[in-house]
MIMAR-188043 format. One record per residue (C-alpha): residue number from 1; y, z, x. Coordinates in steps of 0.25 Angstrom, whole numbers, padded with zeros to 4 digits. Example, Ala and Ser with C-alpha at 12.3 -4.5 7.8 and 13.67 -1.06 7.14 Angstrom:
<pts>
+-----+-------+-------+-------+
! num !    py !    pz !    px !
+-----+-------+-------+-------+
!   1 ! -0018 !  0031 !  0049 !
!   2 ! -0004 !  0029 !  0055 !
+-----+-------+-------+-------+
</pts>
This chain:
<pts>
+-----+-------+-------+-------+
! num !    py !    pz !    px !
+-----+-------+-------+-------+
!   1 !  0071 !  0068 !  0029 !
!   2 !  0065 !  0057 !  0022 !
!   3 !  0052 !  0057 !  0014 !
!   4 !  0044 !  0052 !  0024 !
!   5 !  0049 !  0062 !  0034 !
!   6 !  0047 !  0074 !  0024 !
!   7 !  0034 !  0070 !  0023 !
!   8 !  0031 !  0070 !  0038 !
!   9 !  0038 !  0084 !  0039 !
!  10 !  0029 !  0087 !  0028 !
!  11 !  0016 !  0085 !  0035 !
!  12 !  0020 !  0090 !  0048 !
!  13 !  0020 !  0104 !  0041 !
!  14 !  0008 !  0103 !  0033 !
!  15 ! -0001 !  0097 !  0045 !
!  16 ! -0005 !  0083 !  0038 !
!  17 ! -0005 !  0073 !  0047 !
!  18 !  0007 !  0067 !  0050 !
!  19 !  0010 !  0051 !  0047 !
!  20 !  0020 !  0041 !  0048 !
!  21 !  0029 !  0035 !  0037 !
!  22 !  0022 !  0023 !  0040 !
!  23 !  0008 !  0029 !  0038 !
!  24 !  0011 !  0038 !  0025 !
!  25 !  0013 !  0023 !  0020 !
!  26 !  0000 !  0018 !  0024 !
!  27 ! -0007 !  0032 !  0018 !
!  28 !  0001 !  0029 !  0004 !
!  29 ! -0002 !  0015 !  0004 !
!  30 ! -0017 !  0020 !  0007 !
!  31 ! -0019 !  0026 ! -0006 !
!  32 ! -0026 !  0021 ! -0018 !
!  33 ! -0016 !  0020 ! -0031 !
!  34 ! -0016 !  0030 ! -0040 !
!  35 ! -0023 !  0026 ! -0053 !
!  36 ! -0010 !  0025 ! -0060 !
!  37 ! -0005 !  0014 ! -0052 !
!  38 ! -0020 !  0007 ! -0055 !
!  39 ! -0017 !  0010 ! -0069 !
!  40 ! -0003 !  0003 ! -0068 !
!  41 ! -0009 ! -0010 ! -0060 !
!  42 ! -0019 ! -0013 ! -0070 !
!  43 ! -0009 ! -0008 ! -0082 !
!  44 !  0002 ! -0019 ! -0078 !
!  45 ! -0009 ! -0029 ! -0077 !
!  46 ! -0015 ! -0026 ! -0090 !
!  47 !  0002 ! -0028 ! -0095 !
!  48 !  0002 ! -0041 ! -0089 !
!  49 ! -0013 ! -0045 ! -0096 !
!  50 ! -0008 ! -0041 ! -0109 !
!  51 !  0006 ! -0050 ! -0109 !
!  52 ! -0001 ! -0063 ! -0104 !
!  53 ! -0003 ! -0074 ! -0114 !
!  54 ! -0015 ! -0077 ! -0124 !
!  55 ! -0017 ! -0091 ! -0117 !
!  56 ! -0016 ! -0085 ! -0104 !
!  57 ! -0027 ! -0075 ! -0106 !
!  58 ! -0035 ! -0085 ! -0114 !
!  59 ! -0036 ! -0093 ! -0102 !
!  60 ! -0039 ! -0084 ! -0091 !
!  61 ! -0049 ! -0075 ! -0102 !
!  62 ! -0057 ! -0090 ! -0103 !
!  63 ! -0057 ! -0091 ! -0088 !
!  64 ! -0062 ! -0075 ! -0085 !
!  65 ! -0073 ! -0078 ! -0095 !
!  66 ! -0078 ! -0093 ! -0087 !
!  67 ! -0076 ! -0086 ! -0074 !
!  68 ! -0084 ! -0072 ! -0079 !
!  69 ! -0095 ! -0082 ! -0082 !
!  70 ! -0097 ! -0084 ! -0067 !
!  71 ! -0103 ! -0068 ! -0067 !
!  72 ! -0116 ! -0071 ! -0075 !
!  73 ! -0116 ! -0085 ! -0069 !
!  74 ! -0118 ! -0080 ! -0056 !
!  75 ! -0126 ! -0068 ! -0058 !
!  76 ! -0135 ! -0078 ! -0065 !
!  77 ! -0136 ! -0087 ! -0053 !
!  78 ! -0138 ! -0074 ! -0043 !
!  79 ! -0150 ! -0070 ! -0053 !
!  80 ! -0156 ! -0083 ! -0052 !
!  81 ! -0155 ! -0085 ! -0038 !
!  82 ! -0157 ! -0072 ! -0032 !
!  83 ! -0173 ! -0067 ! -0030 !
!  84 ! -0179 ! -0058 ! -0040 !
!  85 ! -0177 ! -0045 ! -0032 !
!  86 ! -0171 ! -0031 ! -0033 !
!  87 ! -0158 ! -0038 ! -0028 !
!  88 ! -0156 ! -0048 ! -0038 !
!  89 ! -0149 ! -0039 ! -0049 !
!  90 ! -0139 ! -0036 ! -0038 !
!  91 ! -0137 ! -0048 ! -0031 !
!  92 ! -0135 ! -0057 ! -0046 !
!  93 ! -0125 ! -0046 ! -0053 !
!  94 ! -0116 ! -0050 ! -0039 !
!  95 ! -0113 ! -0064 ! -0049 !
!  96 ! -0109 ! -0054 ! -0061 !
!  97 ! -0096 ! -0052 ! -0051 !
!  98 ! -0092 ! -0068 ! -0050 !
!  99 ! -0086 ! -0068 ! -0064 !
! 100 ! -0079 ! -0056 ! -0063 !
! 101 ! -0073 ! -0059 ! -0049 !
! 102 ! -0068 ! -0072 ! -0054 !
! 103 ! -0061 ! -0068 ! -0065 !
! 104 ! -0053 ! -0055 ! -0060 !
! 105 ! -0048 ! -0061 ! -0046 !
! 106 ! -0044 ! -0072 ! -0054 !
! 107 ! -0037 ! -0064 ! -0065 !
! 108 ! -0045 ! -0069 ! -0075 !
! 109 ! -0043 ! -0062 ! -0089 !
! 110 ! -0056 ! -0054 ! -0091 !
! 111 ! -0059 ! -0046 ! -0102 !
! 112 ! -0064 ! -0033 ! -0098 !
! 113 ! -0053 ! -0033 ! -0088 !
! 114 ! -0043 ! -0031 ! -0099 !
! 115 ! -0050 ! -0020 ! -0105 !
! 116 ! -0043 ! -0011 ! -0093 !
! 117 ! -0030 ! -0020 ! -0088 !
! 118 ! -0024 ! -0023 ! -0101 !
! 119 ! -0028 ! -0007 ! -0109 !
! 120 ! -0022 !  0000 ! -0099 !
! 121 ! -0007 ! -0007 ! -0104 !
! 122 ! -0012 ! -0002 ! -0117 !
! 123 ! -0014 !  0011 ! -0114 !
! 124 ! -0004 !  0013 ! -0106 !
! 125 !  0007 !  0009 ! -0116 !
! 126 ! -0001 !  0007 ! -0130 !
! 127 !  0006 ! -0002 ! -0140 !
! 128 !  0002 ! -0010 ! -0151 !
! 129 !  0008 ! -0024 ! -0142 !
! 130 !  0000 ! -0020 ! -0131 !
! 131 ! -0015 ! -0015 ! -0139 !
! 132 ! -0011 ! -0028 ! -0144 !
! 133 ! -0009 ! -0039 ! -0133 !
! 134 ! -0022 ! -0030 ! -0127 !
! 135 ! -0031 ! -0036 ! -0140 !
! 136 ! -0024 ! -0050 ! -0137 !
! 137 ! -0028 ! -0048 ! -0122 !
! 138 ! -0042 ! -0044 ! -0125 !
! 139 ! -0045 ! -0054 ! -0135 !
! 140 ! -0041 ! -0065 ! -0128 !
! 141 ! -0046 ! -0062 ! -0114 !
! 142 ! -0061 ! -0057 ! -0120 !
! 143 ! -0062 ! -0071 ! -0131 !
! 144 ! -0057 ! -0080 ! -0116 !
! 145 ! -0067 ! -0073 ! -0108 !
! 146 ! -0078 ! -0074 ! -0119 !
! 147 ! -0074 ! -0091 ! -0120 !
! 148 ! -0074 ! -0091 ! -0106 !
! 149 ! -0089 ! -0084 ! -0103 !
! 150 ! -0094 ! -0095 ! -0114 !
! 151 ! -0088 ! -0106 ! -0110 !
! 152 ! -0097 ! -0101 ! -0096 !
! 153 ! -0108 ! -0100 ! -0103 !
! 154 ! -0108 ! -0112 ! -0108 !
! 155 ! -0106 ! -0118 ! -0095 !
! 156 ! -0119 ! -0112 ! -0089 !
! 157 ! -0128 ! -0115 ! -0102 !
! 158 ! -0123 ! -0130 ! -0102 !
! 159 ! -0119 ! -0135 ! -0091 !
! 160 ! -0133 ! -0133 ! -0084 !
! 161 ! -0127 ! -0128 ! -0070 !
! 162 ! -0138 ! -0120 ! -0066 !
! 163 ! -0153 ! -0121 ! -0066 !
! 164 ! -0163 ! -0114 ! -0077 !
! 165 ! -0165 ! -0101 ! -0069 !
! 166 ! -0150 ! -0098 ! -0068 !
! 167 ! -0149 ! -0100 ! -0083 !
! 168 ! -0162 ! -0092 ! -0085 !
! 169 ! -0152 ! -0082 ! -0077 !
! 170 ! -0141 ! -0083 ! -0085 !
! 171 ! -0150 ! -0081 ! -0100 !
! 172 ! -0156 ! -0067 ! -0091 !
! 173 ! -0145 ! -0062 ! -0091 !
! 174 ! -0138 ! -0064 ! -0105 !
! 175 ! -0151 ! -0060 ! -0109 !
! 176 ! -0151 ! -0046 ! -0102 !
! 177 ! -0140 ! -0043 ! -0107 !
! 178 ! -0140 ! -0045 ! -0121 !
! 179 ! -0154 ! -0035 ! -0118 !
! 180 ! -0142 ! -0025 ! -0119 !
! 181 ! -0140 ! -0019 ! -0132 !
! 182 ! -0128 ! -0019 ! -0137 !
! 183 ! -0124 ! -0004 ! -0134 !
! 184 ! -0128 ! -0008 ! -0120 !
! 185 ! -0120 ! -0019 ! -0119 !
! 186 ! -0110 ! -0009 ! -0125 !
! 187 ! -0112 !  0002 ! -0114 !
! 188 ! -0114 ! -0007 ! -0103 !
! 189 ! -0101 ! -0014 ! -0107 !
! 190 ! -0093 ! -0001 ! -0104 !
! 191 ! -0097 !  0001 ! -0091 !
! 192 ! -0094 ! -0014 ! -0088 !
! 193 ! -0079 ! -0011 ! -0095 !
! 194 ! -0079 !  0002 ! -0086 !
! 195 ! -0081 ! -0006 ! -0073 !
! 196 ! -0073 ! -0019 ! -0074 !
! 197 ! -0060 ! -0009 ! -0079 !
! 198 ! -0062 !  0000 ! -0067 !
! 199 ! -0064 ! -0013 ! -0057 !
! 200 ! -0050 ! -0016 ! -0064 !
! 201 ! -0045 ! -0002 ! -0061 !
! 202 ! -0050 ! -0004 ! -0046 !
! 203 ! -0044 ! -0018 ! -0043 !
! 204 ! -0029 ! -0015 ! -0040 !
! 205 ! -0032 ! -0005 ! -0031 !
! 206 ! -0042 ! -0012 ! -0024 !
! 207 ! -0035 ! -0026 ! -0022 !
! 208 ! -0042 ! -0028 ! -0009 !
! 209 ! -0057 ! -0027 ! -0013 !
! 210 ! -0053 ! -0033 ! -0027 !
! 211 ! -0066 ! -0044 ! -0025 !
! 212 ! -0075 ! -0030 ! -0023 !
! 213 ! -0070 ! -0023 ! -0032 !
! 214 ! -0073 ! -0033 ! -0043 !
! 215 ! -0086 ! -0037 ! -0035 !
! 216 ! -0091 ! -0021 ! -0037 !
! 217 ! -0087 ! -0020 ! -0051 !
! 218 ! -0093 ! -0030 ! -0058 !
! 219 ! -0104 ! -0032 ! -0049 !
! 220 ! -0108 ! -0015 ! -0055 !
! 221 ! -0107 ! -0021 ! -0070 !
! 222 ! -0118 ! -0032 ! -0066 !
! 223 ! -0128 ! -0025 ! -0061 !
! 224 ! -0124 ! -0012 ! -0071 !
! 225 ! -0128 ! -0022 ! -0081 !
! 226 ! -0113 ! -0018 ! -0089 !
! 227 ! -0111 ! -0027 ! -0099 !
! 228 ! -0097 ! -0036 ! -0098 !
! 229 ! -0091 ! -0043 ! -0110 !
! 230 ! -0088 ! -0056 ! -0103 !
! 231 ! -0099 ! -0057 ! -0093 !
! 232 ! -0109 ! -0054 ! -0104 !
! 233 ! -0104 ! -0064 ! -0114 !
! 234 ! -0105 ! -0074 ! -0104 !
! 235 ! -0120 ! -0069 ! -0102 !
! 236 ! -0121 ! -0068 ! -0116 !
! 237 ! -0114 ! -0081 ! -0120 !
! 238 ! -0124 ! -0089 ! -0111 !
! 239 ! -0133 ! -0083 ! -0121 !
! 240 ! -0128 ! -0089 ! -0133 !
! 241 ! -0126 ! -0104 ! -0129 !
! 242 ! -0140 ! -0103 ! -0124 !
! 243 ! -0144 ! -0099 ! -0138 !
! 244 ! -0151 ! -0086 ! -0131 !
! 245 ! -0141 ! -0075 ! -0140 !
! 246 ! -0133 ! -0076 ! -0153 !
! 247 ! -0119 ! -0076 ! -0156 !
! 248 ! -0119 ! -0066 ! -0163 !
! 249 ! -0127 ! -0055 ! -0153 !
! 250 ! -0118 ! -0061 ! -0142 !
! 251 ! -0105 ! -0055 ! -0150 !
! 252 ! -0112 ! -0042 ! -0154 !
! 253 ! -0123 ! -0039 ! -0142 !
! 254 ! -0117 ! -0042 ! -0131 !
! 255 ! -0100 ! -0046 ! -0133 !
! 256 ! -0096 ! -0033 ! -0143 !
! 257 ! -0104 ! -0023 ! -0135 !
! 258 ! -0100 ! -0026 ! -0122 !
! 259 ! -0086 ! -0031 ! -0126 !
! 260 ! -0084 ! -0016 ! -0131 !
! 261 ! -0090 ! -0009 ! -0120 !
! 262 ! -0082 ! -0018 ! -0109 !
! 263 ! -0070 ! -0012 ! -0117 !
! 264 ! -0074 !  0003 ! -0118 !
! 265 ! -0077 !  0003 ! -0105 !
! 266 ! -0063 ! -0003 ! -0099 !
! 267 ! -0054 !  0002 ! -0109 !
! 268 ! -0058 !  0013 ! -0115 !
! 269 ! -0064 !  0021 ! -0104 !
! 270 ! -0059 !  0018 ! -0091 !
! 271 ! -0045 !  0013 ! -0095 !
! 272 ! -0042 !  0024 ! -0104 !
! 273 ! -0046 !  0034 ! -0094 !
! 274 ! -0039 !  0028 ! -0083 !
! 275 ! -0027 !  0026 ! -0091 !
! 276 ! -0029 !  0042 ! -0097 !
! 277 ! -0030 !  0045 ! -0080 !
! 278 ! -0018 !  0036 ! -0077 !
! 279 ! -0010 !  0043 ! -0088 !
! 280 ! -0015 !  0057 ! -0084 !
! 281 ! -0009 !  0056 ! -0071 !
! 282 !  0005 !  0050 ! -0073 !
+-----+-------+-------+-------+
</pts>
């Protein structure tokens, strides 16, 4: 008697509901995969992340950071244009999505997407190589990002594209946020980490609602008021150029804080207890 007869036998004398071969393959490809197998997709793709070139990164870090500069670009377009109204904070944080959309369908190197694909390698087999080619990976993506939100932010100060209002807008909201303290921006920051790695965890599993599911997340960060480390440089950078913020309170007020808690919140807390449940179970 083979397996799938046995197991007909089987629920005939328990009372279950008797199916087909053909149908106990449709019930086991209906089930969701166990987080181990998540764990593994995202491991093998943080692997790969870690042996790819330092040009290669470089490249596609520069292009994640332009192309994130379409989220408070558009969010300050939506601001300028939408009524004054108990809708308008709802209806402007839908542009906080553009960027972010943009750069993970196009697997684009984003920082605060590493802080979960490229640890889990780490934990899962620590070496000194590996800690290693993770600070190489780090480095390089979060400096290409940061050249990248600039070289945006240029562009919107310079090269006069839109009209006063939008770039009233666009001071606004680099000057809401730097209203944060820099615990806040800390705090905030971790719940930002928290969400962007758990949308990261989510998106193997979900292949087929990949644009929602990116869509949901990072729409929750915009009107949470978290702060992220390359959307806010970005706000923070345009700023700067405009002569609005220092140099010196961009790096301390706004990029350690948030850089920091973007990292606790990816790494430290939901990697490491998805990796400690992972482990636990196999």
């Amino acid at each position: 008697m083979d397996d799938r007869s046995a197991m007909a036998s089987h629920e005939k004398r328990s009372g279950k509901v008797l199916l087909s071969a053909a149908e106990h393959d449709d019930v086991a490809e209906s089930q969701p995969a166990r987080a181990a197998v998540i764990h593994e997709s995202i491991r093998l793709l943080g692997d790969g992340e870690l042996q790819r070139g330092v040009a290669a990164l470089a490249w596609s870090s520069v292009a994640a950071g332009l192309s994130m500069g379409f989220s408070p670009m558009f969010k300050g377009i939506l601001h300028s244009h939408v009524p004054d109204g108990p809708l308008q904070f709802f209806v402007e944080n839908m542009g906080y999505s553009i960027g972010f959309l943009v750069v993970i369908l196009a697997r684009q190197q984003l920082f605060t997407e590493n802080t979960l694909t490229a640890v889990l390698p780490v934990m899962s087999e620590p070496d000194i190589a590996k800690l290693l080619r993770l600070i190489r990976l780090w480095s390089v993506v979060l400096c290409g990002n940061l050249i990248g939100v600039s070289i945006f932010a240029f562009g919107l100060l310079h090269l006069k594209i839109f009209n006063d209002s939008i770039d009233n807008a666009f001071v606004g909201m680099g000057q809401e946020l730097m209203a944060n303290s820099p615990m806040e921006m800390f705090t905030k920051a971790i719940f930002a980490g928290w969400l962007i790695a758990t949308m990261v965890w989510l998106l193997p599993s979900a292949p087929d609602v990949k644009f929602w599911t990116i869509l949901l997340f990072t729409y929750l960060i915009g009107i949470g008021g978290f702060t992220h480390i390359i959307v806010g440089a970005e706000e923070g950078a345009y700023l700067v150029l405009s002569g609005k913020l220092s140099v010196v309170d961009y790096a301390t007020k706004l990029l350690a804080p948030v850089l920091l808690g973007n990292i606790v919140g990816g790494t430290l807390i939901f990697a490491l207890i998805n990796h400690a449940q992972v482990r636990s179970e196999t």
